[in-house]
VEXVO-637613 format. One record per residue (C-alpha): residue number from 1; x negated, z, y. Coordinates in pm, 1 decimal, decimal comma. Example, Ala and Ser with C-alpha at 12.3 -4.5 7.8 and 13.67 -1.06 7.14 Angstrom:
% VEXVO-637613
(1; (-1230,0; 780,0; -450,0))
(2; (-1367,0; 714,0; -106,0))
This chain:
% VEXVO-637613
(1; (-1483,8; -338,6; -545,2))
(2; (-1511,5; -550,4; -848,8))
(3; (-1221,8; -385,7; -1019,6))
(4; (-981,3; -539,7; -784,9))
(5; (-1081,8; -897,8; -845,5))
(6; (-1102,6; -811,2; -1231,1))
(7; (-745,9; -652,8; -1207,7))
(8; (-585,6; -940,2; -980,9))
(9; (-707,5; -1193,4; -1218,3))
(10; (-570,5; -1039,3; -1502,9))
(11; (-269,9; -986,5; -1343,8))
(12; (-228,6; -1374,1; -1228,7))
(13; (-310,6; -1458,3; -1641,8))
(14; (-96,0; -1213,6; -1827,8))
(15; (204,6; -1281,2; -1619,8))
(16; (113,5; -1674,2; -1649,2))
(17; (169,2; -1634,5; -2038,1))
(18; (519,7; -1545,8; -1892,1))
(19; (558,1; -1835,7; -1689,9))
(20; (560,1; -1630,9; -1373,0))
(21; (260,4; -1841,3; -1168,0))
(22; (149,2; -1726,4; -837,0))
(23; (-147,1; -1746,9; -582,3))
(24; (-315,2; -1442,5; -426,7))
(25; (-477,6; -1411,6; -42,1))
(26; (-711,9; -1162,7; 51,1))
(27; (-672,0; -1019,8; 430,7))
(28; (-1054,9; -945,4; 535,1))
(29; (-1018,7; -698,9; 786,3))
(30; (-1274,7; -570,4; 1040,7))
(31; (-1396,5; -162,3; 913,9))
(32; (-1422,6; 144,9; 1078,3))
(33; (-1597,0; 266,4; 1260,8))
(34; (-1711,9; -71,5; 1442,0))
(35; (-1346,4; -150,0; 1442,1))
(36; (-1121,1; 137,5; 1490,1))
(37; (-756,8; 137,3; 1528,0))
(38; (-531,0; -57,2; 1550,9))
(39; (-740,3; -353,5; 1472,4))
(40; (-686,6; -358,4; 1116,4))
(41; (-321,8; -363,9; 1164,0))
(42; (-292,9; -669,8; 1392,3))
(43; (-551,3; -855,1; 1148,8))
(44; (-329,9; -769,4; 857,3))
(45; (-16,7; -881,3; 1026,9))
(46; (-173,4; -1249,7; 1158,7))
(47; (-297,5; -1276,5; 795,9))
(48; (58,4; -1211,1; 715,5))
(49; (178,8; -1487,4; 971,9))
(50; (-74,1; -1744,9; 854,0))
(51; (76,2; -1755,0; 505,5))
(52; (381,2; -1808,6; 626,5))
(53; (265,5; -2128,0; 889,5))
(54; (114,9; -2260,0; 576,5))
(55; (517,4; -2325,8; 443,7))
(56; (581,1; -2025,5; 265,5))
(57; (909,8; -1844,8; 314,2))
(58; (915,7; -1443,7; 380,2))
(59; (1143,2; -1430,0; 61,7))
(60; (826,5; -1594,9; -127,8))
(61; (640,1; -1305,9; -13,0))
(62; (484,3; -1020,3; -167,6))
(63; (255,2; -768,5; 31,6))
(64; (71,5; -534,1; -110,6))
(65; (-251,5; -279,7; -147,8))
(66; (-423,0; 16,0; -274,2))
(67; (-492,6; 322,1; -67,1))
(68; (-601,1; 203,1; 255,5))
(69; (-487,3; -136,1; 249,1))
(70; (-139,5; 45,1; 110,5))
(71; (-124,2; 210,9; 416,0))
(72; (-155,6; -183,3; 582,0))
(73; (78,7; -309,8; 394,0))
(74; (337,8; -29,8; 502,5))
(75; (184,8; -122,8; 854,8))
(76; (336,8; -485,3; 841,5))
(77; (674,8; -345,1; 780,7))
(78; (653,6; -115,4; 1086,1))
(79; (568,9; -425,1; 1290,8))
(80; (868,2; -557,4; 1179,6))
(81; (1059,2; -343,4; 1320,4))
(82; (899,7; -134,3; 1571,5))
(83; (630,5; -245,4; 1867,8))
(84; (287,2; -140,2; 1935,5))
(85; (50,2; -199,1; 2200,4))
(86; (-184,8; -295,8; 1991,8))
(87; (-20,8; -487,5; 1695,9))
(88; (219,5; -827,0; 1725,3))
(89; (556,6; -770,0; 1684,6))
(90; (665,2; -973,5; 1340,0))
(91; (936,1; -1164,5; 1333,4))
(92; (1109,4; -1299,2; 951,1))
(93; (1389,7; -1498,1; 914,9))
(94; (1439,4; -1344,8; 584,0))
(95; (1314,1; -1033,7; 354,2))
(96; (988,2; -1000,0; 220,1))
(97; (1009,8; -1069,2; -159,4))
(98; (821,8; -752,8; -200,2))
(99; (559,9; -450,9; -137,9))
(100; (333,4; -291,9; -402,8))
(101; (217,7; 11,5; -293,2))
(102; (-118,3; 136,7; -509,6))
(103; (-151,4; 478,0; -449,3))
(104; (-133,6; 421,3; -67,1))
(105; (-277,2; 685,3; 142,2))
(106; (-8,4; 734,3; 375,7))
(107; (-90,8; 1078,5; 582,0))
(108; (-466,5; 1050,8; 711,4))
(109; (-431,0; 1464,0; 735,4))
(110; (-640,6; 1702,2; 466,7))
(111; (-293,2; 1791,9; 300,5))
(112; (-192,0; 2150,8; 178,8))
(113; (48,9; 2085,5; -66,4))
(114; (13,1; 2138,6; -457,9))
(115; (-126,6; 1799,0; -520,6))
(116; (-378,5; 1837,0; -329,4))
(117; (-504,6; 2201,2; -477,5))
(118; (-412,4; 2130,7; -822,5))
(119; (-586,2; 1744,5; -800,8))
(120; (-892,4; 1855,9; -571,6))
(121; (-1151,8; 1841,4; -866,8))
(122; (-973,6; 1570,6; -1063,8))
(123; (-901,0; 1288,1; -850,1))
(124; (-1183,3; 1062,6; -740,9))
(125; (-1120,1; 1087,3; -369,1))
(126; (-1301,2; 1399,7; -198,6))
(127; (-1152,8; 1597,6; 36,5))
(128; (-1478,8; 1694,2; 229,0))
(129; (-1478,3; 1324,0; 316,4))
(130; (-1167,2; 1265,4; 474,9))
(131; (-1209,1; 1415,2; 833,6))
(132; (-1505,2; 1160,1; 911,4))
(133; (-1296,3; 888,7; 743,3))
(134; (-1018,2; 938,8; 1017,0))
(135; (-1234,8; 1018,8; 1298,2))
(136; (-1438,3; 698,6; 1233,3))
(137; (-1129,2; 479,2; 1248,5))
(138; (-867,2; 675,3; 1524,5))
(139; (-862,9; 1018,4; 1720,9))
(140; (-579,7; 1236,1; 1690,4))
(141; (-425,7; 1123,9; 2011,6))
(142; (-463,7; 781,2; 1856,3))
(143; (-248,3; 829,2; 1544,0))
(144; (65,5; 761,5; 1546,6))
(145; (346,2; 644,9; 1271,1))
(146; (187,0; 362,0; 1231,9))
(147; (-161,1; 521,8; 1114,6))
(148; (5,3; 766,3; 909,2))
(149; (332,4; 641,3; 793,5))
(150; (432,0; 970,1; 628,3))
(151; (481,5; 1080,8; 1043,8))
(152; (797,8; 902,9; 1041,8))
(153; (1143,2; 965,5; 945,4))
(154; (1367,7; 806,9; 750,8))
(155; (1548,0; 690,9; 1064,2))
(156; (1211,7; 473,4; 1122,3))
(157; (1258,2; 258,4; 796,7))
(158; (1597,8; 151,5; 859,6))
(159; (1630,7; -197,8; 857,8))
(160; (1283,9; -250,5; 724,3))
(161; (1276,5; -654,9; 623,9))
(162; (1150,7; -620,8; 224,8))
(163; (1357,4; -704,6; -86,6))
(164; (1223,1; -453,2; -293,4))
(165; (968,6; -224,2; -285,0))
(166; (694,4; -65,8; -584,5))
(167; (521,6; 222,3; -505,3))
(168; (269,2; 400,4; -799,5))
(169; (127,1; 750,6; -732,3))
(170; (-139,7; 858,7; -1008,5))
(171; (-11,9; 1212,9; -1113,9))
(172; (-395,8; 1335,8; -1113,5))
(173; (-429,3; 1226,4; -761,0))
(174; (-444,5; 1426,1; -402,7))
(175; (-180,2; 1176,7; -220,8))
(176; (66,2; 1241,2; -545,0))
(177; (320,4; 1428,0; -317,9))
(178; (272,7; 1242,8; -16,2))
(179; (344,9; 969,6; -168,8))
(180; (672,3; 1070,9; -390,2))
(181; (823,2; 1247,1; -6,4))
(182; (719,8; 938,7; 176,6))
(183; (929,5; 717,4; -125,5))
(184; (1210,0; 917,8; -50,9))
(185; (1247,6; 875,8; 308,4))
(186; (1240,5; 486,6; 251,0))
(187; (1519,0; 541,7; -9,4))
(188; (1718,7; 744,4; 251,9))
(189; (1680,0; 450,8; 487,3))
(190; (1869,0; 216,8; 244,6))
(191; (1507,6; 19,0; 135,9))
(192; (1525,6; -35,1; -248,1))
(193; (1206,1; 159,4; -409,4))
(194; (1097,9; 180,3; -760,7))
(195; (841,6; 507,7; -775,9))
(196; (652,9; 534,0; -1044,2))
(197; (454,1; 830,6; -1155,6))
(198; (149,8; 796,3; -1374,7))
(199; (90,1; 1079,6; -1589,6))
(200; (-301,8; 1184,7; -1602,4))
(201; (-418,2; 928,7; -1355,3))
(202; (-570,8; 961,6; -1064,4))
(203; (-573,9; 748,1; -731,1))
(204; (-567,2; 351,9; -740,5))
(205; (-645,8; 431,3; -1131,5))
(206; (-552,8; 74,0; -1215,0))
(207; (-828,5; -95,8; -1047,7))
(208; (-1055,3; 188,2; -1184,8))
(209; (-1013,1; 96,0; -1543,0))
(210; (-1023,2; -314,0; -1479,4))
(211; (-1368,9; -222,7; -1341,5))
(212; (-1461,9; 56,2; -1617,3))
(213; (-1299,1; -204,7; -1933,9))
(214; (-1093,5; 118,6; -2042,3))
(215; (-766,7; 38,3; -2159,6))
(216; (-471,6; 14,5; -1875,4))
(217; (-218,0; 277,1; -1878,5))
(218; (104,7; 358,3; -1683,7))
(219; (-36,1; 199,5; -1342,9))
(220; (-137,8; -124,4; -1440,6))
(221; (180,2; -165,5; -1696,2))
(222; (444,9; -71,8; -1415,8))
(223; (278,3; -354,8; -1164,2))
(224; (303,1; -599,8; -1451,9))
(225; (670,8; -530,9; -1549,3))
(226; (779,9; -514,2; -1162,5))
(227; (606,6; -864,2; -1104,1))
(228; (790,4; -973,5; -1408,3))
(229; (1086,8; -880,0; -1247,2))
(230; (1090,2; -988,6; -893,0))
(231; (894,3; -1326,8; -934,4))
């Protein structure tokens, strides 16, 4: 989408005014459903290890993504510290500088909870799509904790190699709950997270508004000041 080059860039020149410079990759992953799982985890985690042949340090690092590639993001940590048939191991030195977590869609399931009745004609994500979505990237024999994140407990994060860890959940979205229990588990496993709610937005509403021109709200200014922080 257009809005996350638009927002990426004017991340990289408001925080330059700062004197905070950085550069950004892009992991181009294979989609469903020509490439189902787990594919899209062991791309994202040998994108992950090219960075850091090129000389950069794990503790230089910050991973990140919006729905989907939030869920990938949260991926990489599991390979840290858990195995997979399908996905290489990874193996840091040192922490990851970071994770920022856009509105990641954690649980592939249809959820039930009052986010998802009270958001279902407000957020921009449909409902009535999300069954083919799944199917078209992993059965339900297939899924596992690393699919759906929000599977595991907090046992599973333990140890989980990241410095610190922002996670943004649109209050107008459907993954608003799923997203505030799965922050909690990861603070009962010791991880330091910084959840941020963002009151009448809806999912990955950041990117929405660098595409649309509209004026950024909570979303966009809680990325900034984190970034600000931890760079």
């Amino acid at each position: 989408m257009p809005g996350h080059i638009a927002f990426l860039v004017d991340t990289q020149q408001r925080l330059a005014k700062e004197g905070k410079t950085f550069s950004i990759a892009f992991v181009e992953y294979g989609l469903s459903p020509q490439h189902r799982f787990p594919t899209q985890y062991r791309q994202a985690v040998q994108a992950l290890v090219t960075v850091l042949q090129s000389g950069r340090k794990p503790s230089d690092v910050i991973i990140g993504g919006d729905s989907a590639g939030g869920n990938l993001a949260v991926g990489i940590l599991s390979a840290a510290i858990h195995s997979h048939a399908g996905i290489p191991t990874l193996k840091l030195d040192t922490p990851l500088k970071g994770a920022l977590l856009i509105s990641p869609w954690i649980d592939l399931s249809v959820g039930s909870s009052k986010s998802w009745i009270e958001n279902k004609d407000r957020d921009i994500v449909s409902t009535a799509i999300i069954p083919e979505l799944v199917k078209n990237l992993a059965s339900d024999d297939e899924r596992n904790e690393f699919s759906d994140p929000a599977r595991a407990d907090s046992k599973w994060w333990a140890g989980a190699p990241v410095s610190s860890i922002l996670a943004l959940a649109g209050m107008h979205e459907l993954f608003y709950d799923d997203i505030r229990a799965f922050c909690q588990k990861l603070k009962e496993a010791g991880l330091n997270v910084e959840t941020v709610e963002c009151p009448q937005q809806v999912h990955i509403d950041c990117i929405l508004d660098a595409q649309s021109g509209l004026e950024h709200a909570t979303m966009s200014h809680a990325i900034w000041d984190w970034l600000k922080k931890v760079l």
